[in-house]
C-alpha positions as CSV (number, residue, x, y, z in Angstrom):
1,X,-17.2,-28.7,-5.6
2,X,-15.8,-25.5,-4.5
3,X,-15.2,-23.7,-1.1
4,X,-16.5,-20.4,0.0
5,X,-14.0,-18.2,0.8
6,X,-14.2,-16.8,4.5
7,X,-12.5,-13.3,3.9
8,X,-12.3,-13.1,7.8
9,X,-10.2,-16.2,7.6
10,X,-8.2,-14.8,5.0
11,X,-7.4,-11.8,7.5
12,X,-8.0,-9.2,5.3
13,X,-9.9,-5.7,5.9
14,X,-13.5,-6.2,4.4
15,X,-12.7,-2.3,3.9
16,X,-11.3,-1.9,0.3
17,X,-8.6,0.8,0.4
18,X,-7.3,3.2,-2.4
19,X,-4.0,2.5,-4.1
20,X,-3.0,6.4,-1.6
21,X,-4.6,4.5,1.7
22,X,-2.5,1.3,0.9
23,X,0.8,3.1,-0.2
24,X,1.0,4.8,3.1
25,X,0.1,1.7,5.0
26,X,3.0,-0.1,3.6
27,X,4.9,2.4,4.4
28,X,4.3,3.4,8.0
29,X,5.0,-0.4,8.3
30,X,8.2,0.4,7.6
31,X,8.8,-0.3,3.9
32,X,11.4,1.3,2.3
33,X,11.0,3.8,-0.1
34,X,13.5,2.6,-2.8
35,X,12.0,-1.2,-2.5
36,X,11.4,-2.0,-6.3
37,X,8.1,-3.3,-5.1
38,X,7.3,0.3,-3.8
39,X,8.5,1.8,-6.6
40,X,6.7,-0.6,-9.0
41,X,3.7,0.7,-7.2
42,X,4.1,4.1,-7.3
43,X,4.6,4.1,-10.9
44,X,1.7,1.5,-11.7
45,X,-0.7,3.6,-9.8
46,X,0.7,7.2,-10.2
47,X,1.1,7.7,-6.7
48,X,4.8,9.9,-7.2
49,X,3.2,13.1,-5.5
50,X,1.5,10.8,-2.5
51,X,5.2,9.2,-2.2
52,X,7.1,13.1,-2.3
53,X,4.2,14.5,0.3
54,X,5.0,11.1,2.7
55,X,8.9,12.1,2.2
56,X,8.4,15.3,3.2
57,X,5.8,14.7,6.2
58,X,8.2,12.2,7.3
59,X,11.5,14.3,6.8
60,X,13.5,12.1,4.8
């Protein structure tokens, strides 16, 4: 028999975000740019110009 999954127990947003939205999340959480996760993303989702315009915003 299986369980129902309880997303609030899971704590995660019942709010879906965009691949942009979730990009700058990690980030302001203080991820680093050059993380091969990060950059994994960027690439997998063609988020290059979100990650140049977050550079910039944030003067690095």
């Amino acid at each position: 028999m299986a369980e129902s999954v309880n997303e609030a127990e899971l704590g995660r947003s019942k709010q879906s975000a965009t691949p942009r939205e979730h990009l700058q999340h990690l980030l302001n959480l203080g991820w680093e740019v050059n993380s091969p996760l990060i950059q994994k993303y960027v690439v997998g989702n063609s988020l290059q110009k979100e990650l140049d315009d977050w550079l910039k915003s944030a003067g690095q």
